[in-house]
C-alpha positions as YAML, in Angstrom:
chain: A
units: angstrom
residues:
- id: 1
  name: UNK
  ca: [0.00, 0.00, 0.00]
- id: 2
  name: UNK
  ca: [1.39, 3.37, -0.51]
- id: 3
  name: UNK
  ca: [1.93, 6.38, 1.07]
- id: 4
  name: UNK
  ca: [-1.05, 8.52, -0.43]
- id: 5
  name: UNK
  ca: [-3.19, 5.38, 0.39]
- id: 6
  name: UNK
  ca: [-2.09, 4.64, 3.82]
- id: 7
  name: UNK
  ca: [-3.14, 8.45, 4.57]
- id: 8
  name: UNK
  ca: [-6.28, 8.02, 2.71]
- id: 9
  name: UNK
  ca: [-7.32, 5.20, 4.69]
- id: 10
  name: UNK
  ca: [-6.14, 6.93, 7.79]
- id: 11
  name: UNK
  ca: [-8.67, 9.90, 6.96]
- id: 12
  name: UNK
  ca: [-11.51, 7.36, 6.34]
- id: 13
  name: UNK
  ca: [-10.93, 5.60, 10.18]
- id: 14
  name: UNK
  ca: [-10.97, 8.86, 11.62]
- id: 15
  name: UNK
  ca: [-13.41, 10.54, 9.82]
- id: 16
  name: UNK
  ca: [-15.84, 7.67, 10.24]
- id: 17
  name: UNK
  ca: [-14.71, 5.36, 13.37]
- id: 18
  name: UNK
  ca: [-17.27, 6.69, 15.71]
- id: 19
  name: UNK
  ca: [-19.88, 5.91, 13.66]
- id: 20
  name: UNK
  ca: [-18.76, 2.72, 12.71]
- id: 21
  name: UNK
  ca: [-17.68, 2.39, 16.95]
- id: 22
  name: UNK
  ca: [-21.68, 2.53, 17.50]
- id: 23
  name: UNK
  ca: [-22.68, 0.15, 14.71]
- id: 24
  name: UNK
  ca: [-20.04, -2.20, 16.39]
- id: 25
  name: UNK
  ca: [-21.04, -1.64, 20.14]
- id: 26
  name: UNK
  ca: [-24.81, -2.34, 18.66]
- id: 27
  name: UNK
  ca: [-23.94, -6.01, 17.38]
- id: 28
  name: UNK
  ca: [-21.59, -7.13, 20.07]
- id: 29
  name: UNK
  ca: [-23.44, -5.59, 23.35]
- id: 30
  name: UNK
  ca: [-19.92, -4.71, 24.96]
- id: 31
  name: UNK
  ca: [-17.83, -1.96, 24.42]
- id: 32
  name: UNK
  ca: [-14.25, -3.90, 24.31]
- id: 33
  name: UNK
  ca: [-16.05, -7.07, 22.32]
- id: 34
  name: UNK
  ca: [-16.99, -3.58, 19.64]
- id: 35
  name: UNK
  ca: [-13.39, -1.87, 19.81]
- id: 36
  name: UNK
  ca: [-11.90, -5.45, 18.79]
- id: 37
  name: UNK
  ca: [-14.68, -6.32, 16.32]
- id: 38
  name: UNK
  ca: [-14.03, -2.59, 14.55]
- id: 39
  name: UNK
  ca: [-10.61, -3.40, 14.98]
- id: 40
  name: UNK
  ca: [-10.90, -6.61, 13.11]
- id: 41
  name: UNK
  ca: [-12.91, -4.88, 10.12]
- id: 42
  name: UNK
  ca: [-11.07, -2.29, 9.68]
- id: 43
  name: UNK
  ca: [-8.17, -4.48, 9.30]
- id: 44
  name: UNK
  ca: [-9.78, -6.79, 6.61]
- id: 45
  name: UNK
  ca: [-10.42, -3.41, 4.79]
- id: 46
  name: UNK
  ca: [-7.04, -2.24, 4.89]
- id: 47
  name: UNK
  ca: [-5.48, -5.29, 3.42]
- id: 48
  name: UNK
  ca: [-8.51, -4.69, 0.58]
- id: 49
  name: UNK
  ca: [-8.23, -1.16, 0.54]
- id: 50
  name: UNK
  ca: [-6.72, -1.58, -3.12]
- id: 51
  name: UNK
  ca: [-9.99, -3.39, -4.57]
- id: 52
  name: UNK
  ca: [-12.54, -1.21, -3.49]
- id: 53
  name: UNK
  ca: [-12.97, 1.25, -6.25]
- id: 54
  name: UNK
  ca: [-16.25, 2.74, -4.80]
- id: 55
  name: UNK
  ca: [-15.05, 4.75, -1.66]
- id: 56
  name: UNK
  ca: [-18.63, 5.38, -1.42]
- id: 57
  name: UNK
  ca: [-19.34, 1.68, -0.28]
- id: 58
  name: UNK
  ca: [-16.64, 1.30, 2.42]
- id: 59
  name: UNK
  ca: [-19.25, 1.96, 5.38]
- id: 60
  name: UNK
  ca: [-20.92, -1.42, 3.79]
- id: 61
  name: UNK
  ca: [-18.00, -2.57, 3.14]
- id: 62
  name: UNK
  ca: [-16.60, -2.38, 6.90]
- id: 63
  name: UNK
  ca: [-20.41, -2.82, 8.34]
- id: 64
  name: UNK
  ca: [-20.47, -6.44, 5.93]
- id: 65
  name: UNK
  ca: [-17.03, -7.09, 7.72]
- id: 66
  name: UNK
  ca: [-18.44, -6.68, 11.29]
- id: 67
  name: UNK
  ca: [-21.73, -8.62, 10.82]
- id: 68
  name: UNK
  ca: [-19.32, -11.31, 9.35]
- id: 69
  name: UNK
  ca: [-16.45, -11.47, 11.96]
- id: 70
  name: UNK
  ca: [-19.19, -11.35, 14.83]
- id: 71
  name: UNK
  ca: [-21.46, -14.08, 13.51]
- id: 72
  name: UNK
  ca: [-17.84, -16.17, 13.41]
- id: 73
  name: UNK
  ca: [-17.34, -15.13, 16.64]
- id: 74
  name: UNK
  ca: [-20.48, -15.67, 18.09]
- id: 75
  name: UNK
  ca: [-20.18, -19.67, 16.67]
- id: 76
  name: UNK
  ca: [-17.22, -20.15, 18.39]
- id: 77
  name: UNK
  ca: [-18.28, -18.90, 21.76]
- id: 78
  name: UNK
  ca: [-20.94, -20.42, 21.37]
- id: 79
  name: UNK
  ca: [-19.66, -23.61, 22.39]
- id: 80
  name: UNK
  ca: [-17.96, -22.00, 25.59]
- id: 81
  name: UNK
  ca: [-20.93, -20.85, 27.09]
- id: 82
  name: UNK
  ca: [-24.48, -22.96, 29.44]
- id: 83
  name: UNK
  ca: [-27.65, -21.56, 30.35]
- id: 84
  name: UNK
  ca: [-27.74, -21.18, 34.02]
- id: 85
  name: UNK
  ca: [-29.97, -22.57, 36.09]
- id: 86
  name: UNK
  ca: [-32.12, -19.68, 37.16]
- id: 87
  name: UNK
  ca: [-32.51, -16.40, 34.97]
- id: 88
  name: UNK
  ca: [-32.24, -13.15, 37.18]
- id: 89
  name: UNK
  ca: [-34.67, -10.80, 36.36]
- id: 90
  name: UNK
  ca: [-34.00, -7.84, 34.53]
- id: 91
  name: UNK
  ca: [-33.85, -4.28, 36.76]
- id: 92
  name: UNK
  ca: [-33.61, -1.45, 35.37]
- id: 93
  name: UNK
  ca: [-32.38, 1.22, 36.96]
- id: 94
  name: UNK
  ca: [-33.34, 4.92, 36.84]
- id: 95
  name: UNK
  ca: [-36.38, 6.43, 35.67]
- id: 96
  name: UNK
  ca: [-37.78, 7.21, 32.07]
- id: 97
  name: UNK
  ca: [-35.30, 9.58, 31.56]
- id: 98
  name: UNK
  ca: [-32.43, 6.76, 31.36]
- id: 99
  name: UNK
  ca: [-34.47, 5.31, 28.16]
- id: 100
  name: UNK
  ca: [-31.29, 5.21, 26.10]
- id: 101
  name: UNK
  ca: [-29.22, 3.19, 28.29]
- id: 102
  name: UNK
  ca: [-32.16, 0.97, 28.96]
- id: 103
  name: UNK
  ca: [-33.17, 0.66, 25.81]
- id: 104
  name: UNK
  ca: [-28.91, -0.61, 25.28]
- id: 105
  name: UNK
  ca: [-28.88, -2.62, 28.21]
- id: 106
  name: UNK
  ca: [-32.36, -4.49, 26.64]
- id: 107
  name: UNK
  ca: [-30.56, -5.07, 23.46]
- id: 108
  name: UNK
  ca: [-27.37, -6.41, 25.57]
- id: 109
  name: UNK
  ca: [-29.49, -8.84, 27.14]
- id: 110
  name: UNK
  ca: [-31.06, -9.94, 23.54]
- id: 111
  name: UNK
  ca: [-29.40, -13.42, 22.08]
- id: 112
  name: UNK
  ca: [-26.74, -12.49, 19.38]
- id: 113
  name: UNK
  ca: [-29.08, -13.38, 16.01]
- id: 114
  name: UNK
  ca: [-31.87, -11.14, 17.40]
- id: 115
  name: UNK
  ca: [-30.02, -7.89, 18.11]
- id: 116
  name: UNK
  ca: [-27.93, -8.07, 14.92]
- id: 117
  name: UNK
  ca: [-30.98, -8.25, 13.09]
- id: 118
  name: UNK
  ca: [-32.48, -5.28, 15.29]
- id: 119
  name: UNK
  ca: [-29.41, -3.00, 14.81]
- id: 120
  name: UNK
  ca: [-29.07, -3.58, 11.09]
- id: 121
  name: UNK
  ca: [-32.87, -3.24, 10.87]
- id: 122
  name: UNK
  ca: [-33.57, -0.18, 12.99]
- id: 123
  name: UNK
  ca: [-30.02, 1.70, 13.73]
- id: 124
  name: UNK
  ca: [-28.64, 0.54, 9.95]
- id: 125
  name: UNK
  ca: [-31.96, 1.16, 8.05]
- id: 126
  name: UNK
  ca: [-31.55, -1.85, 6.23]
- id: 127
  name: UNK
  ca: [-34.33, -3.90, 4.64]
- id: 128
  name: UNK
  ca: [-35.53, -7.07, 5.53]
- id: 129
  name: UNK
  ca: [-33.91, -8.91, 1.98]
- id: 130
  name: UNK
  ca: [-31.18, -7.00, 2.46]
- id: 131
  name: UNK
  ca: [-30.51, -7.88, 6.19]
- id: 132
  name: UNK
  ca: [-31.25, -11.50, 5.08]
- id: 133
  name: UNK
  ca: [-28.77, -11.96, 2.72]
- id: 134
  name: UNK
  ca: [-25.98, -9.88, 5.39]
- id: 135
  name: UNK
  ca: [-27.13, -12.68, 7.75]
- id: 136
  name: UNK
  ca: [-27.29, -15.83, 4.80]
- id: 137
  name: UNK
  ca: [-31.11, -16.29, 6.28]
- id: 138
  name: UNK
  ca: [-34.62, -16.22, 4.42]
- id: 139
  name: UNK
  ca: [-36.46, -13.12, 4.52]
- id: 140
  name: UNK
  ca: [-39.06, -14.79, 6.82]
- id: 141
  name: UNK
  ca: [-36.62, -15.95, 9.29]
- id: 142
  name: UNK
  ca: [-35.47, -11.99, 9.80]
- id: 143
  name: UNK
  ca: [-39.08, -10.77, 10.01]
- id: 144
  name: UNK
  ca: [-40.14, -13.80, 12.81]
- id: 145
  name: UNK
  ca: [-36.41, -13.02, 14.46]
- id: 146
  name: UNK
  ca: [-36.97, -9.28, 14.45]
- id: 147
  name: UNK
  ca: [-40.62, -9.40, 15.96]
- id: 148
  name: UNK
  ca: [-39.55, -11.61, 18.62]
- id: 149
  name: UNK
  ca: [-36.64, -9.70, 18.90]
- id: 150
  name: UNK
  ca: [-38.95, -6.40, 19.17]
- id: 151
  name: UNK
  ca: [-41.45, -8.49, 21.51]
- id: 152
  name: UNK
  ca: [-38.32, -8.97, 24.43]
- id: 153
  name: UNK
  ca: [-37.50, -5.57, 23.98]
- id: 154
  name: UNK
  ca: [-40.93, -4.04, 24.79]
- id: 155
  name: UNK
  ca: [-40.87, -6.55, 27.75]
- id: 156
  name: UNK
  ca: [-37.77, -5.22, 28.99]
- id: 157
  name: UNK
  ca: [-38.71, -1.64, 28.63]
- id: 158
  name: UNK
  ca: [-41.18, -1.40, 30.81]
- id: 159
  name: UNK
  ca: [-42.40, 2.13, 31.55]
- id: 160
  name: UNK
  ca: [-43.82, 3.18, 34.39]
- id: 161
  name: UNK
  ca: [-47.76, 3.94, 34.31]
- id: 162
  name: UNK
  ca: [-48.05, 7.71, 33.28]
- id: 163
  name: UNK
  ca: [-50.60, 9.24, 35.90]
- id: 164
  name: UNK
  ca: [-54.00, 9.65, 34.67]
- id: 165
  name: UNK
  ca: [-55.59, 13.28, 34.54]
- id: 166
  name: UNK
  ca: [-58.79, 13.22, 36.01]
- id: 167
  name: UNK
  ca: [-61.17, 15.60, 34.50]
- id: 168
  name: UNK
  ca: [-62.25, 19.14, 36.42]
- id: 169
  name: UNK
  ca: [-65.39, 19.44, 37.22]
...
């Protein structure tokens, strides 16, 4: 790689690693699982850096790379880890005005398949045949995974009953 290209890829991380920090932190649940997964992508898309002629696709290019490198992941953790016995229930703390860290901690707590879909769905804006071929699953298996996927998260977000007005009389 050459000079001029090792500075334009250089520009591209830190023009666009934040974003791409967030997409990352959405699919793994954990900010050092992201920071190594964004770590691993970006990699990958150095070493291709050459073949991609359309700069305008390397945040689907690196966002492809993530979703891939965390589904491998996932399948070989997936061996390392049991359900427990008992399942502690969910508490979440603070009031309604802690929504967005609920609504994270929710999507932490959602099984790996489920909140990729939900992140590449609702924070990636990605259709359902597109998420399905990201994922190498039928359309129907992303819709069923995303509404049970959306049904566990409006479980988990539960907000406390707003107070009813009575009416003057």
């Amino acid at each position: 790689m050459s000079g001029g290209t090792h500075e334009e890829f250089r520009e591209y991380v830190v023009a666009r690693g934040p974003t791409l920090l967030r997409a990352a932190r959405q699919l793994t649940g954990h900010p050092s699982d992201a920071e190594d997964l964004l770590q691993a992508a970006l990699f990958k898309t150095y070493l291709a850096w050459d073949r991609i002629h359309d700069r305008a696709a390397l945040d689907s290019y690196v966002r492809r790379a993530m979703v891939n490198i965390n589904i491998s992941w996932w399948r070989r953790r997936k061996l390392e880890e049991y359900p427990a016995e008992e399942v502690p229930e969910p508490v979440l703390a603070g009031g309604p005005n802690h929504l967005p860290e609920q609504v994270e901690q929710a999507l932490d707590r959602l099984p790996t398949r489920m909140r990729t879909a939900v992140v590449l769905r609702y924070y990636e804006d990605m259709t359902e045949p597109e998420i399905a071929r990201a994922l190498g699953i039928s359309v129907g298996t992303v819709k069923s995974t995303v509404s049970r996927a959306m049904a566990r998260l409006r479980g988990d977000l539960t907000i406390p009953e707003q107070r009813r007005l009575e009416p003057q009389r």
